[in-house]
C-alpha positions as a printed Julia matrix, in Angstrom:
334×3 Matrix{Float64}:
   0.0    0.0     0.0
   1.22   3.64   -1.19
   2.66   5.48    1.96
   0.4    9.24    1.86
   1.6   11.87    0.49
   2.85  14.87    3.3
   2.46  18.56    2.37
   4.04  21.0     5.09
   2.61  24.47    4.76
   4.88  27.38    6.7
   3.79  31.09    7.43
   6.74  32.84    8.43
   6.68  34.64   11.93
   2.55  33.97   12.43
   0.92  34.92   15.46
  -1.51  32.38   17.06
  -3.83  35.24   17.66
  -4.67  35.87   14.03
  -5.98  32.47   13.9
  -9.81  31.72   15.39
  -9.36  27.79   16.13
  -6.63  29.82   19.02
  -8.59  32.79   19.41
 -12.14  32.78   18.23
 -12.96  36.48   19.03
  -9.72  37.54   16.49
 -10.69  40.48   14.1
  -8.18  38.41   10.85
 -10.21  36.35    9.21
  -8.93  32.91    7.97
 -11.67  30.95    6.39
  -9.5   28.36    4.49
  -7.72  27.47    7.59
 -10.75  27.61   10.05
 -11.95  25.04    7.61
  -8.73  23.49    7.79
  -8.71  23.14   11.11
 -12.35  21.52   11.09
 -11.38  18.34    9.07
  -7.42  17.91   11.29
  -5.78  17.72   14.95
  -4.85  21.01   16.35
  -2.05  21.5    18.48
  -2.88  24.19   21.14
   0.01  23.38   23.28
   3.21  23.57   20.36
   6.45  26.16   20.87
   8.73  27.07   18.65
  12.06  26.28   20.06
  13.12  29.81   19.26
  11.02  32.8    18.37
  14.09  33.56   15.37
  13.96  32.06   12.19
  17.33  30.27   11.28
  17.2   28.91   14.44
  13.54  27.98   14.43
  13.78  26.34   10.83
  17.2   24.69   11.86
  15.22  22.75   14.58
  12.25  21.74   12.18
  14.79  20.64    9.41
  16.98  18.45   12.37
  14.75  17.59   15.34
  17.93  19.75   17.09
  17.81  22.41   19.42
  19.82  25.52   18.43
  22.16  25.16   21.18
  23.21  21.78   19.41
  22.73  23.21   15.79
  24.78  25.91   16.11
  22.1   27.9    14.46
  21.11  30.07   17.7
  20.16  33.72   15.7
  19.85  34.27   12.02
  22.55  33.27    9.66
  25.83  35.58    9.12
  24.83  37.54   11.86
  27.14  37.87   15.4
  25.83  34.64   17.8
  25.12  32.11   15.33
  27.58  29.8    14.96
  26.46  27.68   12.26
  25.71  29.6     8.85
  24.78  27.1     6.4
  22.85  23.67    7.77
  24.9   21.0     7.31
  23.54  18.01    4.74
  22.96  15.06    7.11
  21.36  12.04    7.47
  19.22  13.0    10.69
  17.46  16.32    8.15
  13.91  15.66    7.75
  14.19  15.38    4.12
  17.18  12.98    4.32
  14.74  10.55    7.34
  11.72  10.76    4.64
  14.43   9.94    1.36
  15.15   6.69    3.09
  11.53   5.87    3.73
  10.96   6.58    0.41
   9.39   9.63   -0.25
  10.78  12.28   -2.71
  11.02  15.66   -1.52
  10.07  19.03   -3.17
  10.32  22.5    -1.7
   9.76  26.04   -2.85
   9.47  29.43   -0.52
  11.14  31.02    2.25
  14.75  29.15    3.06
  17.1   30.82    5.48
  19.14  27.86    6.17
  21.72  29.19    4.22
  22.84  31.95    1.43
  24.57  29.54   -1.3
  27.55  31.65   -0.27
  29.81  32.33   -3.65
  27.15  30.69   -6.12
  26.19  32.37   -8.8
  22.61  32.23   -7.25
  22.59  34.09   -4.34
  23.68  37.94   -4.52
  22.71  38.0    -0.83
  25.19  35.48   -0.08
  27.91  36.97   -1.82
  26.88  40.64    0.19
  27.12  38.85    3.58
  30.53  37.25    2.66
  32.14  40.69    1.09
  30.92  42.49    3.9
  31.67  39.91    7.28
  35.36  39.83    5.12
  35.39  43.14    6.64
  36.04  41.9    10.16
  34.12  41.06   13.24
  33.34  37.62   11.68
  34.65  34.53   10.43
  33.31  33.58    7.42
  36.44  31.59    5.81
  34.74  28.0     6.52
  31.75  28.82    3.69
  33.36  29.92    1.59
  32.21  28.11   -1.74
  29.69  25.59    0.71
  25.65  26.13   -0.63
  23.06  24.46    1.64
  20.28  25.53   -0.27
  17.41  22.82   -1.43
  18.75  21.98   -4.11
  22.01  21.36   -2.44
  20.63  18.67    0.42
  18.38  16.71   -1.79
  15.28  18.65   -2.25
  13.57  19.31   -6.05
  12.78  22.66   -6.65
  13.06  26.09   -6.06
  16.82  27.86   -3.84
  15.22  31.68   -2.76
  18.58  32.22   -0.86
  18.86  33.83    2.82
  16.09  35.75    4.47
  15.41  36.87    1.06
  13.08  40.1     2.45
   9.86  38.78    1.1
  10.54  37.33   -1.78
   9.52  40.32   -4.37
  13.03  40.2    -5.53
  13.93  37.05   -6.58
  14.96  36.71  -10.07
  12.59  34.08  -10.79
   9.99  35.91   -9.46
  10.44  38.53  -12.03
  10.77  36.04  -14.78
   7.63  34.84  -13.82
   5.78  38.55  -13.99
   7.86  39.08  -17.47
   6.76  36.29  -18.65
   3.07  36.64  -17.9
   3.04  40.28  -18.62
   2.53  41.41  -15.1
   4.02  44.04  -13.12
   4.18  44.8    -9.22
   2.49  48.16   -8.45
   2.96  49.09   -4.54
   1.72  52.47   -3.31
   1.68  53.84    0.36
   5.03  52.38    1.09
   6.03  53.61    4.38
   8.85  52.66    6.68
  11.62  53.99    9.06
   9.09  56.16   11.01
  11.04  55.62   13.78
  14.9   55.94   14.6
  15.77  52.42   13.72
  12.34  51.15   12.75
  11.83  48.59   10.29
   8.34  47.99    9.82
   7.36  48.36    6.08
   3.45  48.33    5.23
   2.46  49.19    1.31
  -1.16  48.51   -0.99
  -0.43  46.32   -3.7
  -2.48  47.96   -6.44
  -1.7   45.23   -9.37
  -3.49  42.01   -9.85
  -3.1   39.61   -6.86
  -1.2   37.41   -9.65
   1.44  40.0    -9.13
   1.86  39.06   -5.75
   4.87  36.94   -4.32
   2.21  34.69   -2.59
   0.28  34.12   -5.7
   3.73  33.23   -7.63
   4.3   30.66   -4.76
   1.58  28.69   -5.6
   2.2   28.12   -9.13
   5.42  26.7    -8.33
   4.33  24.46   -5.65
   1.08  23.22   -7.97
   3.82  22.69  -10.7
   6.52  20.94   -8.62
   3.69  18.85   -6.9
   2.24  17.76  -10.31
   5.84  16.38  -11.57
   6.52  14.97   -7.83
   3.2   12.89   -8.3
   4.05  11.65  -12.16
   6.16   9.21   -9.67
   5.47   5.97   -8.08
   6.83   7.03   -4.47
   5.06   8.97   -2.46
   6.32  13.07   -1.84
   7.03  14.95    1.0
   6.33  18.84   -0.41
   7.13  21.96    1.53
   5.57  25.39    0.91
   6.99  28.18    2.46
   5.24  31.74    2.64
   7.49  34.83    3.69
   4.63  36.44    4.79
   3.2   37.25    7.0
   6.57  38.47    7.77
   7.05  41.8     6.81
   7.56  43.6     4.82
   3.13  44.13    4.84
   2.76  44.47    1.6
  -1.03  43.92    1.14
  -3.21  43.94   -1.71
  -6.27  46.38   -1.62
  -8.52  43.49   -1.62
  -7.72  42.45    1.67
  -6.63  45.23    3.29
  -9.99  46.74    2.23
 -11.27  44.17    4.89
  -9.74  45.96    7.52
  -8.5   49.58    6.48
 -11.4   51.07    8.82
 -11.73  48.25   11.53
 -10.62  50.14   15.16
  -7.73  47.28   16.5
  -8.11  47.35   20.04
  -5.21  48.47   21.92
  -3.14  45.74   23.45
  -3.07  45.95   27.22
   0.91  45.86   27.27
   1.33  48.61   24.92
   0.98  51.03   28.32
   2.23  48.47   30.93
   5.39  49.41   32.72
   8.56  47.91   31.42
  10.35  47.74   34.87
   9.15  44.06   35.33
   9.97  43.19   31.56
  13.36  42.39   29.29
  14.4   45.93   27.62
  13.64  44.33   23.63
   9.86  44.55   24.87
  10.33  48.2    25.68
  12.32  49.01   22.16
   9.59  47.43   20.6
   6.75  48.86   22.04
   7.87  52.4    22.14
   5.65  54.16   23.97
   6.54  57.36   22.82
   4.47  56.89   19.44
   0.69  56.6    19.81
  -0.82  53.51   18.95
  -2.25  54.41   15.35
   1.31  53.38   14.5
   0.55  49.69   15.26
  -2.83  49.7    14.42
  -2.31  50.54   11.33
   0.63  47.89   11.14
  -1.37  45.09   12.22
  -4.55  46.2     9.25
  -1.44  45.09    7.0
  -0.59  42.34    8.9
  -3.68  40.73    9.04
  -4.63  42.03    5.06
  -1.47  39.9     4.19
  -2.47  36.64    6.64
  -6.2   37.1     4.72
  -4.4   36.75    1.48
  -1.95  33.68    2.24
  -4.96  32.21    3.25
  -6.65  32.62    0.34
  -4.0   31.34   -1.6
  -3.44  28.22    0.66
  -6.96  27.58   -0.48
  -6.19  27.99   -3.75
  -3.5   25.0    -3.5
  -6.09  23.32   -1.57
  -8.81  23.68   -4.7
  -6.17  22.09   -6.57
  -5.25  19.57   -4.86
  -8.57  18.13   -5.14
  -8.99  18.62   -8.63
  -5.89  16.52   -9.56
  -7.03  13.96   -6.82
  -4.18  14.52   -4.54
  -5.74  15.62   -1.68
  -7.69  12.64   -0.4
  -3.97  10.55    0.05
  -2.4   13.54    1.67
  -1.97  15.17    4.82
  -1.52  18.26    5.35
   0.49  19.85    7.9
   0.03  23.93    8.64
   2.15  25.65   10.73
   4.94  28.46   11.31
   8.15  28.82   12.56
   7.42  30.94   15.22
   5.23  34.16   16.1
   5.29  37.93   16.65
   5.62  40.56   19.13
């Protein structure tokens, strides 16, 4: 008897609050994944084993803590000690290979820039610029752990890769179906140091990276099951991540909706770690985050919509019945 086929779905830095099967009062709406949730096991009592994503996605891809990963903060920065995940036997993809499932991926990577391939600008940046000093980067030089490297077929989106929207496949794929990414309203840096970046994307949703995500996981999936063995698949959104880039039909769901005030926004931060302070900044009014979390949940809205898309699918190429389906992130938000 066929083993079933596994499809791993990961939102990138998700709160639990934007979901109702964790909070069933929450203003974001998620229909596909209430629905989801309806026909599956939910896990109410799951952690990430580190709320930062190298480390987070080093633990999913090895069963490993950071601490024995080496991956403990994002790659090339100061405190991680492991910049590129090493191609092992333990790595989920490696554990499934020998079980004999073949394993596709596409999305959101982090595990490594392809340092000095041809692929990965990013990786190239971090190398010219650690080079510089305060980091030794001699050991990867000319070592790639992207997907492609450890075994997966697919897509490499090197490093964090800030959202996607710049990948040159991504733009192959809007030149080639005459599209073109229109964002207005693009705001960020409102504070000394801030990095929350919110913008309307005015152009088709087929413009958007999400949308572009799909078609390469519907097209990898459809060659993975031309196969006899059964695939392990792995879909990985950057959102909702930011930078918020929204389009107006889902932000039009909450541009006027009044975001209740979080009761720790005003708390005193004597009792609390000084990051919670930075990031609340209590000098600014709360508008600022309200108006940051409209995007936020505009862009959850939209991965949603374009999980059920993949979902539609699915069932229309009679996949989904001898799959499961596995939804989660690799870790939340403050």
């Amino acid at each position: 008897m066929k083993k079933k086929n596994i499809i791993f779905i990961c939102t990138d830095q998700h709160r639990t609050d934007s979901l109702s099967v964790y909070k069933n009062d929450t203003i974001c709406k998620t229909p596909v994944l209430d629905e989801l949730a309806k026909e599956s096991i939910v896990f109410d009592n799951a952690y990430t084993s580190c709320p930062v994503c190298t480390p987070a996605r080093g633990s999913m891809k090895t069963g490993l803590y950071p601490s024995k990963t080496g991956m403990e903060t994002n790659s090339f920065q100061p405190g991680c000690r492991t910049h590129e995940i090493s191609d092992m036997p333990y790595l989920l993809n490696r554990r499934l290979e020998s079980m004999g499932y073949r394993c596709g991926y596409t999305g959101k990577w982090h595990l490594g820039t392809g340092a000095d391939k041809s692929a990965s600008e990013e990786g190239r940046g971090m190398l010219e610029a650690l080079d510089k000093g305060f980091m030794d980067v001699a050991p990867y030089r000319g070592h790639a752990s992207l997907p492609t490297e450890i075994g997966y077929v697919g897509d490499d989106f090197p490093g964090h890769g800030g959202g996607g929207w710049c990948f040159p496949q991504f733009k192959e794929y809007l030149k080639e179906n005459g599209l073109e990414v229109s964002i207005i309203n693009q705001t960020t840096g409102k504070l000394p140091g801030d990095h929350s970046t919110v913008g309307e994307v005015v152009s088709p949703i087929e413009s958007t990276i999400e949308y572009y995500l799909v078609e390469r996981a519907k097209s990898i999936v459809e060659k993975l099951a031309e196969e006899e063995e059964p695939f392990y698949f792995q879909l990985n959104f950057w959102g909702p991540h930011e930078p918020f880039f929204a389009p107006t039909k889902y932000l039009d769901m909450y541009r006027n909706v009044t975001i209740p005030q979080n009761p720790t926004f005003t708390e005193s931060p004597e009792s609390s770690p000084r990051i919670y302070n930075l990031i609340r900044r209590p000098e600014v009014s709360w508008d600022f985050f309200q108006d940051t979390l409209r995007h936020y949940y505009a862009c959850i809205s939209h991965i949603d919509a374009q999980i059920g898309r993949f979902l539609s699918w699915l069932k229309e190429k009679g996949l989904y019945e001898d799959t499961m389906i596995i939804f989660g992130a690799d870790h939340g938000d403050n």
